[in-house]
DRENGUFI-635556 format. One record per residue (C-alpha): x, y, z; residue in three letters; residue number from 1. Coordinates in steps of 0.2 Angstrom, whole numbers. Layout:
<pts>
<pt><xx>X</xx><yy>Y</yy><zz>Z</zz><code>ALA</code><pos>NUM</pos></pt>
...
</pts>
This chain:
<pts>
<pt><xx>5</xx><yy>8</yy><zz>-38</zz><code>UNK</code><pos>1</pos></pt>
<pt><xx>-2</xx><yy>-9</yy><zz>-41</zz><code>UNK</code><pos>2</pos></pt>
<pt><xx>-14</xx><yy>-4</yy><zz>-57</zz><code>UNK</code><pos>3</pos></pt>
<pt><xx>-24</xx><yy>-9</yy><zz>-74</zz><code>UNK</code><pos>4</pos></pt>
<pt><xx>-20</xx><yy>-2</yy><zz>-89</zz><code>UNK</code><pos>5</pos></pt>
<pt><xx>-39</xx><yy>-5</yy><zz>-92</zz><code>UNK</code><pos>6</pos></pt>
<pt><xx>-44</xx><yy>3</yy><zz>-76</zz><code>UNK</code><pos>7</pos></pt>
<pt><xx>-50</xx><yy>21</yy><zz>-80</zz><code>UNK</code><pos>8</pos></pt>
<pt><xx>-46</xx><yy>24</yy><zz>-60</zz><code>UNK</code><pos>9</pos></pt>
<pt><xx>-29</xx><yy>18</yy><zz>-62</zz><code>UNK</code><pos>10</pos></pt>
<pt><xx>-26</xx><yy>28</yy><zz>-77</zz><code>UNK</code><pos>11</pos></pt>
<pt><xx>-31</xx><yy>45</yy><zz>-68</zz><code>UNK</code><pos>12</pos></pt>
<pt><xx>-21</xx><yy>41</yy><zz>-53</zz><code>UNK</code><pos>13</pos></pt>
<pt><xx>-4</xx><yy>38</yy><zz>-67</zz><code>UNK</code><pos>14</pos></pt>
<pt><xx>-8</xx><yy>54</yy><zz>-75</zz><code>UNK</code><pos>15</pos></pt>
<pt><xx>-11</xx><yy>63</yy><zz>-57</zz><code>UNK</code><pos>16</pos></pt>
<pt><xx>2</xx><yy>56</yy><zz>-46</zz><code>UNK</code><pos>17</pos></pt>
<pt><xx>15</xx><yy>63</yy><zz>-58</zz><code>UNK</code><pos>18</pos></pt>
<pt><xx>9</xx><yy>80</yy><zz>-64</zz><code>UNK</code><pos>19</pos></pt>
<pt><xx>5</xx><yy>83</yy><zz>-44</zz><code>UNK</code><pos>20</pos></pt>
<pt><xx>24</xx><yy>76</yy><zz>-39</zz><code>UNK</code><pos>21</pos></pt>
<pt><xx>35</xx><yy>76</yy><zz>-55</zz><code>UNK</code><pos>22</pos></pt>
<pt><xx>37</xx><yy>61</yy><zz>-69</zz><code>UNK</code><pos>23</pos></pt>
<pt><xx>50</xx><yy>51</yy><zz>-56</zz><code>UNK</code><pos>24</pos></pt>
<pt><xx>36</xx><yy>50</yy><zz>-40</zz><code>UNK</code><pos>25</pos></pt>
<pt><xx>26</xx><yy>34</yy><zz>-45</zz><code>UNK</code><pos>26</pos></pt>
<pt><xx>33</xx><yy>17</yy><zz>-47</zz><code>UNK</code><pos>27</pos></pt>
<pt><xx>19</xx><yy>9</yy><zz>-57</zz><code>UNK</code><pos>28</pos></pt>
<pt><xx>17</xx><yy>-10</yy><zz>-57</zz><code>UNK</code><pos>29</pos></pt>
<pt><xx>6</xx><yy>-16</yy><zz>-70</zz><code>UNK</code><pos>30</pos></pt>
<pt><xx>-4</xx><yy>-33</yy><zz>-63</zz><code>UNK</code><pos>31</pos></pt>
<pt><xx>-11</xx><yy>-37</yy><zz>-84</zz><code>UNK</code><pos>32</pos></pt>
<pt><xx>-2</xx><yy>-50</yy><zz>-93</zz><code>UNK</code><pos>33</pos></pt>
<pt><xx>12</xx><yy>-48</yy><zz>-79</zz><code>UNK</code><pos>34</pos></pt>
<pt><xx>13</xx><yy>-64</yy><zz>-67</zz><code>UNK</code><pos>35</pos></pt>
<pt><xx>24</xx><yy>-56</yy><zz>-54</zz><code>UNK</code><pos>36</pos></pt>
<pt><xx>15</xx><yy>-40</yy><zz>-53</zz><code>UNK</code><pos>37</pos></pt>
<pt><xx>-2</xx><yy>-53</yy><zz>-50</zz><code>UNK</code><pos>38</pos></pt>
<pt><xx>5</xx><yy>-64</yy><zz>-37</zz><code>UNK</code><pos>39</pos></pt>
<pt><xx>12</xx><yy>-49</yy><zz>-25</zz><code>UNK</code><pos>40</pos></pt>
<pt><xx>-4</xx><yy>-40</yy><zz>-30</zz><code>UNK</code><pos>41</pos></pt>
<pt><xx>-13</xx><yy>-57</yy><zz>-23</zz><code>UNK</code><pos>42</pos></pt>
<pt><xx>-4</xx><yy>-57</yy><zz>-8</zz><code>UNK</code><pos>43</pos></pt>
<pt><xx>-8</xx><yy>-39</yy><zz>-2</zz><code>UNK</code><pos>44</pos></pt>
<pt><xx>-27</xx><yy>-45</yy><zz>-5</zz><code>UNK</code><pos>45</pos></pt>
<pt><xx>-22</xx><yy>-58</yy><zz>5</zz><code>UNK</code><pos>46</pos></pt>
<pt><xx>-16</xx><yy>-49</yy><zz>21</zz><code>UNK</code><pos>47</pos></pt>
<pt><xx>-26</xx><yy>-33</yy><zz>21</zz><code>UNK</code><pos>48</pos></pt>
<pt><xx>-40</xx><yy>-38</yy><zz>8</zz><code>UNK</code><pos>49</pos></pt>
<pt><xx>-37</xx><yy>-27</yy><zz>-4</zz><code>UNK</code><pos>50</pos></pt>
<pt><xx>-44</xx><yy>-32</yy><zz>-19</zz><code>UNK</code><pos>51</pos></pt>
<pt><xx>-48</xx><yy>-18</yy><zz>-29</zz><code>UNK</code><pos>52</pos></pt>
<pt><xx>-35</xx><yy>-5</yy><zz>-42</zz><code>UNK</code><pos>53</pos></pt>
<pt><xx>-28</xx><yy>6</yy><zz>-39</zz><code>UNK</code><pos>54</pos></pt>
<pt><xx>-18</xx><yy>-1</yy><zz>-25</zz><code>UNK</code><pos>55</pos></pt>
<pt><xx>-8</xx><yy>15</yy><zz>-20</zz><code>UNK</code><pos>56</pos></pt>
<pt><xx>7</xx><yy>16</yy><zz>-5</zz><code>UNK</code><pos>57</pos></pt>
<pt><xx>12</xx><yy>33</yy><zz>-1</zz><code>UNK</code><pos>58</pos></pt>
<pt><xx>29</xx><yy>32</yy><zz>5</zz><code>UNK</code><pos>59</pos></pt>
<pt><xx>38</xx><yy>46</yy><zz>13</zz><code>UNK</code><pos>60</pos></pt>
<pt><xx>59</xx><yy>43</yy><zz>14</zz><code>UNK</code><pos>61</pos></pt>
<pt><xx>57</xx><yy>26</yy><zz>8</zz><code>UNK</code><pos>62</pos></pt>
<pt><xx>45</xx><yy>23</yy><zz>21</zz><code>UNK</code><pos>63</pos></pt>
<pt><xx>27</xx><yy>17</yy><zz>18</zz><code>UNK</code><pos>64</pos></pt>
<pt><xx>15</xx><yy>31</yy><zz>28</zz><code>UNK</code><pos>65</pos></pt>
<pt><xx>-3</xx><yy>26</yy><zz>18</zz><code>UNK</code><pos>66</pos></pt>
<pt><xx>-7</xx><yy>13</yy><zz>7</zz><code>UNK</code><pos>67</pos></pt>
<pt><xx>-26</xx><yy>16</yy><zz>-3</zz><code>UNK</code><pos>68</pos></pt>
<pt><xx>-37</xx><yy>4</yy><zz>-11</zz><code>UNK</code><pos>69</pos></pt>
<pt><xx>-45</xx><yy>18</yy><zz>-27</zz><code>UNK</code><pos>70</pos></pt>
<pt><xx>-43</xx><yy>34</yy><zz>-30</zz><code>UNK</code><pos>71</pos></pt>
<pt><xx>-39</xx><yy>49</yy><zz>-17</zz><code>UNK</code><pos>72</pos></pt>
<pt><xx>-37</xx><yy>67</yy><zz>-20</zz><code>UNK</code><pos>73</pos></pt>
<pt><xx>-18</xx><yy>67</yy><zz>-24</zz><code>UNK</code><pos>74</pos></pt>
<pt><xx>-16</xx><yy>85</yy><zz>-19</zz><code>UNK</code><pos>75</pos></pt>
<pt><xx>-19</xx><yy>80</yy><zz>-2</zz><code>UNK</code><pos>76</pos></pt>
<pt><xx>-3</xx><yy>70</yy><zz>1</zz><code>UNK</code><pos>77</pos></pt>
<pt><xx>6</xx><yy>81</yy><zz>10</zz><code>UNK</code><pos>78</pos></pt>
<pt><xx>-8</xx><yy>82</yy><zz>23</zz><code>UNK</code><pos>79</pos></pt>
<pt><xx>-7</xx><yy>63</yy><zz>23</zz><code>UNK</code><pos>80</pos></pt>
<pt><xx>8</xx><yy>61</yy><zz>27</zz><code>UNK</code><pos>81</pos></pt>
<pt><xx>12</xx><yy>72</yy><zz>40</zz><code>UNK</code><pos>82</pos></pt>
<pt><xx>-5</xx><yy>65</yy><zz>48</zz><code>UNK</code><pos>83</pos></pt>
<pt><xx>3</xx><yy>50</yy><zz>48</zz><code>UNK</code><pos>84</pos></pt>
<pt><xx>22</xx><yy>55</yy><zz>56</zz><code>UNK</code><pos>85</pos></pt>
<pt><xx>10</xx><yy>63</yy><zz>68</zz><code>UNK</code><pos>86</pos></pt>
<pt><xx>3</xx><yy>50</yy><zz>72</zz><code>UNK</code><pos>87</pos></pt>
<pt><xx>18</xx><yy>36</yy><zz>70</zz><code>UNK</code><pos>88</pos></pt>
<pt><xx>6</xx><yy>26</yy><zz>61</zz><code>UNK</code><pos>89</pos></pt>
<pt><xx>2</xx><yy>19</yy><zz>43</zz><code>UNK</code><pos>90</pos></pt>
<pt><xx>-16</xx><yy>27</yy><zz>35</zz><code>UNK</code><pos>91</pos></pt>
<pt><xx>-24</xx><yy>10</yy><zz>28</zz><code>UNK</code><pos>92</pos></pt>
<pt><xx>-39</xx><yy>14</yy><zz>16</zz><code>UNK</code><pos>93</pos></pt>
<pt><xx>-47</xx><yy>-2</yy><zz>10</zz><code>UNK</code><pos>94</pos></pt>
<pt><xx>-66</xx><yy>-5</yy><zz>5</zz><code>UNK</code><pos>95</pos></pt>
<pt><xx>-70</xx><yy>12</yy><zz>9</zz><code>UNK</code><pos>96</pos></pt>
<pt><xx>-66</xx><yy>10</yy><zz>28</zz><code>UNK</code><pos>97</pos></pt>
<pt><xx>-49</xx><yy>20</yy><zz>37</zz><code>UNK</code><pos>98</pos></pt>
<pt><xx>-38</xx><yy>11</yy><zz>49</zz><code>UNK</code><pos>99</pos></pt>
<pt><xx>-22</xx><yy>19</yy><zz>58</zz><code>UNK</code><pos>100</pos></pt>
<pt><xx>-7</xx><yy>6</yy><zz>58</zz><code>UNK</code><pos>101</pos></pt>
<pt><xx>4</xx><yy>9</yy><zz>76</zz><code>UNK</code><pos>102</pos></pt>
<pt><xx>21</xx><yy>9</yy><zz>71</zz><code>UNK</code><pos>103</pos></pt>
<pt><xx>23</xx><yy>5</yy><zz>92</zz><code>UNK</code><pos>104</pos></pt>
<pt><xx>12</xx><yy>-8</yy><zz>90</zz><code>UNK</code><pos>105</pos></pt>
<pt><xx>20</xx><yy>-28</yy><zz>85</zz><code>UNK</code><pos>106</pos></pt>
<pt><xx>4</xx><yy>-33</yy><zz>77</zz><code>UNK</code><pos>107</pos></pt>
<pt><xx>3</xx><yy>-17</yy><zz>65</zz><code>UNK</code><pos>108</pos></pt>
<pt><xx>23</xx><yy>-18</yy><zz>62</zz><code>UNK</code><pos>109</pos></pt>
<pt><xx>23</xx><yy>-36</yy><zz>55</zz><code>UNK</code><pos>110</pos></pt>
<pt><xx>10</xx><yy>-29</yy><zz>43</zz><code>UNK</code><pos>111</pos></pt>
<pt><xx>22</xx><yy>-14</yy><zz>38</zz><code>UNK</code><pos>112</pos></pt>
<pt><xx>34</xx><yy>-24</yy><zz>35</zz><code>UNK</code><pos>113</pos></pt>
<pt><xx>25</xx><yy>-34</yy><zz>23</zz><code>UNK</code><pos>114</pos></pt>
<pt><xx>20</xx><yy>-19</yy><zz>15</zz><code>UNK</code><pos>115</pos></pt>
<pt><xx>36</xx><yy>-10</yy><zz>14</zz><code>UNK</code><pos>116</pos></pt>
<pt><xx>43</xx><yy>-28</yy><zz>4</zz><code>UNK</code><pos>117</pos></pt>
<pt><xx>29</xx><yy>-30</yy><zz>-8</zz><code>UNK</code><pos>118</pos></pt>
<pt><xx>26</xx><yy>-10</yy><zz>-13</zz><code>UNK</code><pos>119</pos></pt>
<pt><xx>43</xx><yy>-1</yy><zz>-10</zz><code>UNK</code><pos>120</pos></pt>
<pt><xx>56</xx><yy>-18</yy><zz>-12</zz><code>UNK</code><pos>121</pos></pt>
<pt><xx>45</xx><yy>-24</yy><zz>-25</zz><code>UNK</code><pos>122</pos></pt>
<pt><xx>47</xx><yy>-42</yy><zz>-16</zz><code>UNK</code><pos>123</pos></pt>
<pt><xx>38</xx><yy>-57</yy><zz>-13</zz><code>UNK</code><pos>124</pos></pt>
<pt><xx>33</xx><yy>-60</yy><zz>7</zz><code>UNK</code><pos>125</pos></pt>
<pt><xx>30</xx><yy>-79</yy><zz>14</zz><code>UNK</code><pos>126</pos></pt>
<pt><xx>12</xx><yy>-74</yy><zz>18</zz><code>UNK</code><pos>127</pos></pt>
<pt><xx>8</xx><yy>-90</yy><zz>29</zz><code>UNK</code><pos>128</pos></pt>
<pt><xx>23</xx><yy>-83</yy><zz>39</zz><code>UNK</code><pos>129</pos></pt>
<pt><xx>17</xx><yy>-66</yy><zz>42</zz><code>UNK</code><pos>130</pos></pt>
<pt><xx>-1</xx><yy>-73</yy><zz>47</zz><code>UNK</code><pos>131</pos></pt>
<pt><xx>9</xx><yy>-84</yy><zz>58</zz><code>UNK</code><pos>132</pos></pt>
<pt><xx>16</xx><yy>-71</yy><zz>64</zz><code>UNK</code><pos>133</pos></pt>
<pt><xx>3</xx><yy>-62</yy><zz>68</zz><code>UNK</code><pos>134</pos></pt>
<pt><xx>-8</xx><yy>-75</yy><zz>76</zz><code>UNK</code><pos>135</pos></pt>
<pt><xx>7</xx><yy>-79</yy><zz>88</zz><code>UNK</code><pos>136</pos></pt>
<pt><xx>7</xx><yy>-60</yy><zz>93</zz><code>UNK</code><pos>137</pos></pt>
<pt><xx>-12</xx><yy>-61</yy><zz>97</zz><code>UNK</code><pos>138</pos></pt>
<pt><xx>-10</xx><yy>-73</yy><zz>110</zz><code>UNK</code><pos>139</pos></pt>
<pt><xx>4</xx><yy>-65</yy><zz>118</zz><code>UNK</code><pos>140</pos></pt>
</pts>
């Protein structure tokens, strides 16, 4: 979880993340006075436009299955992320609005990745590339 410690939303969601799923079940990244945590933060806004806290990825075996913009109803994850294996999809839920990410699609997948390295690896993607990327997809 990309978070405040001045966001009251931020601070619910690091109180009920782990009282829901034990003290080990969030990684939390605080963006404040912490230049690395801002520039990945910066980057997720600037490939899925995610610009509000909390910025929350569900991830289920290491594996990114939702990634929220705000708070959700924690007790609900489970539903999540079977919804998602379902599917074989990633749940994106930014600006209010829901998107189901194809796992089979190349478009979605160079967006999972990019995820998967900023949330999970805690790592810094060439964002020009990945736009790049997907650009060149679109015309294929």
């Amino acid at each position: 979880m990309y978070g405040m410690k001045t966001c009251p939303h931020c601070r619910r969601m690091h109180e009920w993340i782990p009282k829901e799923f034990g003290e080990n079940s969030l990684t939390y990244y605080e963006i404040l006075d912490n230049r690395t945590n801002q520039e990945l933060f910066n980057q997720l806004a600037q490939l899925i436009g995610i610009t509000g806290v909390p910025a929350i990825a569900i991830t289920y075996n290491g594996t990114i299955q939702a990634v929220f913009e705000g708070e959700f109803n924690v007790s609900a994850t489970p539903e999540i992320i079977a919804t998602a294996l379902k599917k074989n999809s990633c749940i994106l839920i930014v600006h209010g609005r829901g998107y189901l990410l194809s796992r089979d699609d190349p478009k979605s997948e160079v967006f999972l990745n990019a995820l998967q390295t900023i949330f999970v690896e805690h790592k810094s993607v060439d964002v020009q590339s990945v736009l790049a990327k997907l650009k060149s997809n679109s015309t294929e």
